[in-house]
C-alpha positions as CSV (number, residue, x, y, z in Angstrom):
1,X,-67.2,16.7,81.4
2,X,-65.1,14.1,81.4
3,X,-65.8,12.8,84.8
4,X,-69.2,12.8,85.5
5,X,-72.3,11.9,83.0
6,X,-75.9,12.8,83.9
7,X,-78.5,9.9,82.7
8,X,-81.0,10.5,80.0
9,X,-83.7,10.4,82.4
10,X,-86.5,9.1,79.8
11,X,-85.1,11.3,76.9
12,X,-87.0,14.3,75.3
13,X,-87.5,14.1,72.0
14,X,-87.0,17.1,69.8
15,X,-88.5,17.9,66.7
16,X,-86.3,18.6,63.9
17,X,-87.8,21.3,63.0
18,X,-86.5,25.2,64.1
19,X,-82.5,24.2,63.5
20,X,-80.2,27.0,62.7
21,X,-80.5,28.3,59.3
22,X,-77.2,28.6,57.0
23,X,-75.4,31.2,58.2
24,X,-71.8,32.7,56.0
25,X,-69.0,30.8,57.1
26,X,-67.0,32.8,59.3
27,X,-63.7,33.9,59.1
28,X,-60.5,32.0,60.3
29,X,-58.8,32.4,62.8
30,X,-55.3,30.9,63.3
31,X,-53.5,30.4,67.1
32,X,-50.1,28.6,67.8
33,X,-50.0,25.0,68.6
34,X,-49.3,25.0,72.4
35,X,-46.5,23.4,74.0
36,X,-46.8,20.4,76.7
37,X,-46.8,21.7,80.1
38,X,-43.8,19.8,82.0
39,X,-44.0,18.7,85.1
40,X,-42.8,20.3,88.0
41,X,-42.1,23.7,85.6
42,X,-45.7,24.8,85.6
43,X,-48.0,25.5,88.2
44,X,-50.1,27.7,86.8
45,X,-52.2,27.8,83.7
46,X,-51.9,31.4,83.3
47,X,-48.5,30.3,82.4
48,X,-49.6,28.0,79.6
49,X,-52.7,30.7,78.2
50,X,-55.5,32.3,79.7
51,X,-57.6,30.8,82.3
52,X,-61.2,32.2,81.6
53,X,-63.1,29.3,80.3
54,X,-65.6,27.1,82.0
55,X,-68.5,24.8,81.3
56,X,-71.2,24.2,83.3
57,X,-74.3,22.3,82.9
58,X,-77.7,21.7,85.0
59,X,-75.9,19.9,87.9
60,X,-73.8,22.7,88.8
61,X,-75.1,25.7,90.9
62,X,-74.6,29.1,89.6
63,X,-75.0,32.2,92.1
64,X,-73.6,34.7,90.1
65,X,-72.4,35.3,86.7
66,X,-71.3,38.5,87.1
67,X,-68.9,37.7,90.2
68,X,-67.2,34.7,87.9
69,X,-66.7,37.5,85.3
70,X,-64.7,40.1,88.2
71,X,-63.2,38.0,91.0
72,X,-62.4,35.0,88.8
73,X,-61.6,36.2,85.5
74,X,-63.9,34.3,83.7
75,X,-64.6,35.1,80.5
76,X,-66.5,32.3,78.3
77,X,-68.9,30.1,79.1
78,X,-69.6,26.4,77.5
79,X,-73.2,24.9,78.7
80,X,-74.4,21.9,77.7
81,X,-77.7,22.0,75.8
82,X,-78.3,18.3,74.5
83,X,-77.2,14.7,75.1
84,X,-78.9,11.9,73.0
85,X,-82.2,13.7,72.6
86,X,-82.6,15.1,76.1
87,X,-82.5,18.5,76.7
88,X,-80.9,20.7,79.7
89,X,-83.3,22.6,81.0
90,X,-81.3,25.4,82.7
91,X,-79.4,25.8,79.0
92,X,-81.5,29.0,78.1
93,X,-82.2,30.7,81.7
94,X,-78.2,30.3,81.6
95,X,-77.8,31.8,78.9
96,X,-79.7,34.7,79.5
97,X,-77.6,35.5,82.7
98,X,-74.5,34.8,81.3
99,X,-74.4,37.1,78.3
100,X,-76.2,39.7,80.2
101,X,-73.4,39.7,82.4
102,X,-70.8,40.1,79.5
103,X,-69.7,36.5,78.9
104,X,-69.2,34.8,75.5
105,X,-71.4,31.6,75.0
106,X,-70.8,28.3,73.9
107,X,-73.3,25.5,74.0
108,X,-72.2,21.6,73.5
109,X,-73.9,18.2,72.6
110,X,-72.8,15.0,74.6
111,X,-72.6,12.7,71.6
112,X,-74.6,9.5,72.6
113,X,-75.0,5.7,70.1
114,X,-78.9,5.5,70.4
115,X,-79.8,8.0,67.4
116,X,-77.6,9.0,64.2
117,X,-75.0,11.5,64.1
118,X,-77.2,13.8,61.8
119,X,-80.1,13.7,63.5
120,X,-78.5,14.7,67.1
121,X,-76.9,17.6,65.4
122,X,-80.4,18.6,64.0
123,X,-81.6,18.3,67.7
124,X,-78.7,20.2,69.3
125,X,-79.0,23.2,66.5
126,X,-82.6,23.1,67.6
127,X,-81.9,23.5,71.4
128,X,-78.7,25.7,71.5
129,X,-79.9,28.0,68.8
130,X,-76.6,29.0,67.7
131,X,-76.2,33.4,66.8
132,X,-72.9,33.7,64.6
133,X,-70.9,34.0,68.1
134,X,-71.9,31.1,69.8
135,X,-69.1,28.6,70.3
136,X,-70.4,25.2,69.1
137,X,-68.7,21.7,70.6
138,X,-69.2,18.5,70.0
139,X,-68.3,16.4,73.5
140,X,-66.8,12.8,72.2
141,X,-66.5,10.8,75.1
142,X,-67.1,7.6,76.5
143,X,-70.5,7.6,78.0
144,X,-69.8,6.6,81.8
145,X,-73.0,5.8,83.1
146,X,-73.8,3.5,80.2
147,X,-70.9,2.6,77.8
148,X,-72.6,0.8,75.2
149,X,-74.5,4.3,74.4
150,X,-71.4,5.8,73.6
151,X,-71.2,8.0,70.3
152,X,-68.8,6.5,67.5
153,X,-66.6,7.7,65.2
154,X,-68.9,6.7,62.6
155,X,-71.4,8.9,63.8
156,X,-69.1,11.5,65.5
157,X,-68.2,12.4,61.7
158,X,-72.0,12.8,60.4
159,X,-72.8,15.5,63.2
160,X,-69.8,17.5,62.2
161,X,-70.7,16.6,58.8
162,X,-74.7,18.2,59.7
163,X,-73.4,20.9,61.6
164,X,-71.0,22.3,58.9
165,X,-74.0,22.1,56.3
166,X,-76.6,23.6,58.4
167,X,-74.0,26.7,59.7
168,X,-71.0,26.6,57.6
169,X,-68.8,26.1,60.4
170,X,-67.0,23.6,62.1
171,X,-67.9,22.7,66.1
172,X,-65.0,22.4,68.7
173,X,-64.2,18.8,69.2
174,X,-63.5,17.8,73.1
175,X,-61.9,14.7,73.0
176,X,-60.0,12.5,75.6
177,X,-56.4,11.9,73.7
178,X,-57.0,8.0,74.2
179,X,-60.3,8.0,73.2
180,X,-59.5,9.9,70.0
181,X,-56.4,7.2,69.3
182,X,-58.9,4.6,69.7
183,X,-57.7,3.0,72.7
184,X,-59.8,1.2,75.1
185,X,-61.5,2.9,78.1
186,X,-63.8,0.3,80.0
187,X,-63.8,-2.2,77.6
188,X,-65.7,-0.1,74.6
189,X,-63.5,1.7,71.9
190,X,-64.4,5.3,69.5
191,X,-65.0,2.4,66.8
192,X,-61.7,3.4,65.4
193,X,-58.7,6.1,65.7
194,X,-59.2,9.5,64.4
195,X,-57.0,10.5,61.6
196,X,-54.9,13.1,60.2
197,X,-56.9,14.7,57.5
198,X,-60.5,13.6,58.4
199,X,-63.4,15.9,59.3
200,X,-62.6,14.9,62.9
201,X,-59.1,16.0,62.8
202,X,-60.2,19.2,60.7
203,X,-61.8,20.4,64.0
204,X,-60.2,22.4,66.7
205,X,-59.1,20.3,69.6
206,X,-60.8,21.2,73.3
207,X,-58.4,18.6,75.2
208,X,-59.8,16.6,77.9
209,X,-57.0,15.8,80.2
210,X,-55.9,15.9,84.2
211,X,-52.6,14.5,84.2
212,X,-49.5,16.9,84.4
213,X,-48.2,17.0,81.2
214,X,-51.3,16.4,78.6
215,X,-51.0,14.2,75.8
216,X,-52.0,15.3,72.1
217,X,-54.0,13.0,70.5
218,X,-52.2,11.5,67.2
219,X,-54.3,13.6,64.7
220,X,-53.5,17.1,66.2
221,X,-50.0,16.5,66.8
222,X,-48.7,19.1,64.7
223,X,-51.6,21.5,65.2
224,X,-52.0,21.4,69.4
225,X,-55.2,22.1,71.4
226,X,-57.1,25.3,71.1
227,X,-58.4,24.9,74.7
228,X,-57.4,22.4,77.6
229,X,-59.8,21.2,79.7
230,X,-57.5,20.8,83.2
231,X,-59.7,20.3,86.2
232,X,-62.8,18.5,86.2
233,X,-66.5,19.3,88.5
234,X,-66.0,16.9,91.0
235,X,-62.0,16.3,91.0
236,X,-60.9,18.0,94.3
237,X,-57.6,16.9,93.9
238,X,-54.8,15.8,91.7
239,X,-54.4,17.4,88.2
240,X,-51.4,19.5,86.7
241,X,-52.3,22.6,88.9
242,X,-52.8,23.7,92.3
243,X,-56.6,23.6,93.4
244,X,-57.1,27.1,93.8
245,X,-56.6,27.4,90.0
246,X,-60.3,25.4,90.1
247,X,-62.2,28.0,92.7
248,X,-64.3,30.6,90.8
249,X,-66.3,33.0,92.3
250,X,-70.1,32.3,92.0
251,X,-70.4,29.3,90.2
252,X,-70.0,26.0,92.2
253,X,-67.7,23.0,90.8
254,X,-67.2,23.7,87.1
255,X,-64.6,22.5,84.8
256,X,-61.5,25.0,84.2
257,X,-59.9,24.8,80.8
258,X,-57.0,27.2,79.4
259,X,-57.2,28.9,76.3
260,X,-54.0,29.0,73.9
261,X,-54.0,32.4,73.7
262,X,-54.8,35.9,75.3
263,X,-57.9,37.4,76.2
264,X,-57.9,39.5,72.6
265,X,-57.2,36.1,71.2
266,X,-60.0,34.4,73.1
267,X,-62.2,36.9,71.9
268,X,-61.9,36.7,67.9
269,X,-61.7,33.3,67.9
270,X,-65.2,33.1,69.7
271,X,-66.7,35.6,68.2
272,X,-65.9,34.1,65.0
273,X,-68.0,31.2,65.9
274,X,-64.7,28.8,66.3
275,X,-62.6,30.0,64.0
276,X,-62.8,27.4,61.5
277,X,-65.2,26.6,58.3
278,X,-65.7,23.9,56.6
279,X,-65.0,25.3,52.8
């Protein structure tokens, strides 16, 4: 996600209406912070957790779930369903084939400035349709292809803030660590630095970083990342590990991200819709 951005080509408006309804909160589920990989030590991301997590969206072509599941290993899948107000339109067709190959499902919104934080969570409930096992993520980035329509912290915080009242649950949060400081990227700024303590922080960290050793961002210091996003779509070099650790079988350039734990691990914590409520 990181590198690449699709444009809103026009934007489709959702109605607010058919968002998730309440669901119990579930139940928490607790993994180790993860150490920094060092350089020159690791090589693999087995060797940091398990590598069976990638997420896709429209752009990328998927032949087969089913042979991502056997000869790659992969286990969970992340899709994006919303950015803005537009919708992906290959969100549900994937959906379909992925879990009826077996995979776990996540969908994610790409937070965009052009409409409140509440509102694009009421949008994104309505297109991803969440079950009490589908991951939900939040994607806080800068916005590439136009910067000044990048989500802020202000309104990062009232989408978690709608998505914790309409399911009872807190989404992933994938986060660059210098966009989550508060540090410039391109000139434009998160609108501040998120904090120990707030709502933000209270979600669990999807790290987006390709260097060698990753850097936590400030508010997760002492808690780690949950997942690790290490290899983008269209990186076909560079990053902590070597490129075959980005091939998977059947699905054409998708992110990679590790998982701080094993694949019993993997599976509670998804299954308990993130792990995390927001009691």
């Amino acid at each position: 996600m990181i590198t690449r951005r699709t444009l809103l080509a026009g934007g489709l408006a959702l109605g607010l209406a058919g968002c998730s309804t309440p669901q119990s909160p579930a139940p928490r589920v607790t993994l180790p912070p993860r150490p920094k990989a060092t350089p020159g030590l690791v090589d693999d991301p087995a060797l940091l957790g398990l590598n069976a997590v990638i997420d896709i969206h429209h752009g990328n072509r998927v032949r087969s779930f089913a042979a991502a599941r056997d000869d790659s290993g992969i286990l969970g899948v992340i899709h994006k369903a919303s950015e803005g107000d537009w919708l992906d339109p290959l969100h549900d067709e994937r959906r379909a084939q992925a879990e009826a190959a077996g995979l776990l499902w996540g969908s994610y919104h790409f937070g965009t400035g052009q409409h409140p934080g509440a509102a694009q969570a009421q949008m994104f409930l309505a297109a991803a349709r969440p079950d009490p096992a589908t991951l939900l993520v939040l994607d806080l980035e800068l916005n590439e292809r136009a910067p000044a329509n990048s989500m802020g912290i202000d309104a990062a915080e009232d989408f978690v803030r709608e998505i914790v009242s309409a399911t009872g649950r807190l989404p992933l949060l994938y986060v660059h660590p210098a966009w989550a400081d508060g540090d410039p990227l391109r000139g434009r700024t998160l609108g501040g630095n998120i904090q120990p303590g707030s709502l933000l922080a209270a979600c669990d960290l999807w790290l987006a970083d390709y260097r060698y050793e990753p850097e936590l961002p400030r508010a997760w210091g002492q808690r780690g990342w949950t997942m690790w996003q290490f290899a983008g779509d269209d990186a076909n070099s560079g990053g902590p590990f070597r490129d075959q650790a980005r091939m998977v079988k059947g699905v054409d350039r998708c992110d990679r991200s590790v998982f701080a734990g094993g694949r019993d691990d993997l599976i509670r914590y998804w299954t308990a819709a993130a792990g995390r409520t927001g009691s």
